[in-house]
C-alpha positions as CSV (number, residue, x, y, z in Angstrom):
1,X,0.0,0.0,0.0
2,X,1.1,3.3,-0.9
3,X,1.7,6.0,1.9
4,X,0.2,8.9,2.5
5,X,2.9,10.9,0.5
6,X,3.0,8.6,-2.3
7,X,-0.4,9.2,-2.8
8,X,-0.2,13.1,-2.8
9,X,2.5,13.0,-5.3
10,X,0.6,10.8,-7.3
11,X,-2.1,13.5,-7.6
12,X,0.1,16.3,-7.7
13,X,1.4,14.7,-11.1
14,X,-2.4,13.9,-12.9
15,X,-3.6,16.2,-15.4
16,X,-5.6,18.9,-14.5
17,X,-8.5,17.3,-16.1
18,X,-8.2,14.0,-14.2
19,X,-7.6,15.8,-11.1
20,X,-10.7,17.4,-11.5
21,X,-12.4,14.4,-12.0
22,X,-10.8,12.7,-9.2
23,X,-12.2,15.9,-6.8
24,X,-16.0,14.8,-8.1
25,X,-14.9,11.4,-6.8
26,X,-13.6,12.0,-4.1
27,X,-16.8,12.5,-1.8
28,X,-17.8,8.8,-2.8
29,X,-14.0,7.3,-2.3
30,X,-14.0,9.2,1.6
31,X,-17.5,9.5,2.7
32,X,-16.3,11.7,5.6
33,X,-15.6,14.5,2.8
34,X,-19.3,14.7,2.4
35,X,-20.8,17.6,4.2
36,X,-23.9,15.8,4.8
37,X,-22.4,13.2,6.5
38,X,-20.2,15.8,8.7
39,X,-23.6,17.9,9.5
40,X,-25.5,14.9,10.5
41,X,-22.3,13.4,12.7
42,X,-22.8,16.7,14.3
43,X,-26.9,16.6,14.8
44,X,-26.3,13.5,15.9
45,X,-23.5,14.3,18.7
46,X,-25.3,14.7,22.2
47,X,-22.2,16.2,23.9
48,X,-23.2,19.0,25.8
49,X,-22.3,22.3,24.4
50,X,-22.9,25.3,27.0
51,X,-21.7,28.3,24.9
52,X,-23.2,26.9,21.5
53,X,-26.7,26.5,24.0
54,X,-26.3,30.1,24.9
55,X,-25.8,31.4,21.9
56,X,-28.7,30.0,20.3
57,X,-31.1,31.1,23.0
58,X,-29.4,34.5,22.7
59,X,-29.9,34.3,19.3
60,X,-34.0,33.6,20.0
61,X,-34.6,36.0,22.0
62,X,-33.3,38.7,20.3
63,X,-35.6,37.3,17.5
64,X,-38.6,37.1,19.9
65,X,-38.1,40.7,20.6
66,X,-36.8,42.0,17.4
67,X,-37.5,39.6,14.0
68,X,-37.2,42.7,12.1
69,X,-33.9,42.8,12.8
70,X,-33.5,40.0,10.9
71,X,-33.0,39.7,7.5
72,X,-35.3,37.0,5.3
73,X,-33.5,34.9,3.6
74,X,-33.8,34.4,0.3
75,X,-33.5,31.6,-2.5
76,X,-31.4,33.6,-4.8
77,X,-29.2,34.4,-1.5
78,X,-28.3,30.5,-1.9
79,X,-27.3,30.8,-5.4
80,X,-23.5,30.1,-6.7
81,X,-22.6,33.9,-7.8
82,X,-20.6,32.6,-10.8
């Protein structure tokens, strides 16, 4: 098996188009590259978290007081600017 090196080199020397092929693979080849996955390791995780508690109920509050002060977000807010 090739180390860790080996295996950087080895994509260091492909051609840009098969390194960008190998990037839209990648997700499927490590499944912990996949931001779904990481969110939902994350929803799932019931380690307590004080200051990430706090926050959100700061964050309510002021939203119970204020939700003008917040701004609606949109769908074309999500959309890639390119």
């Amino acid at each position: 098996m090739s180390t860790v090196a080996e295996i950087e080199a080895a994509i260091r020397a492909l051609p840009p188009a098969e390194r960008e092929r190998l990037a839209d693979h990648l997700p499927s080849i490590l499944p912990e590259l996949n931001g779904d996955t990481k969110w939902q390791r994350l929803l799932n995780d019931e380690r307590p978290r004080p200051a990430l508690t706090a926050l959100g109920d700061e964050i309510a509050a002021q939203y119970k007081g204020n939700p003008g002060m917040f701004a609606e977000l949109r769908e074309t807010d999500l959309q890639d600017p390119k």
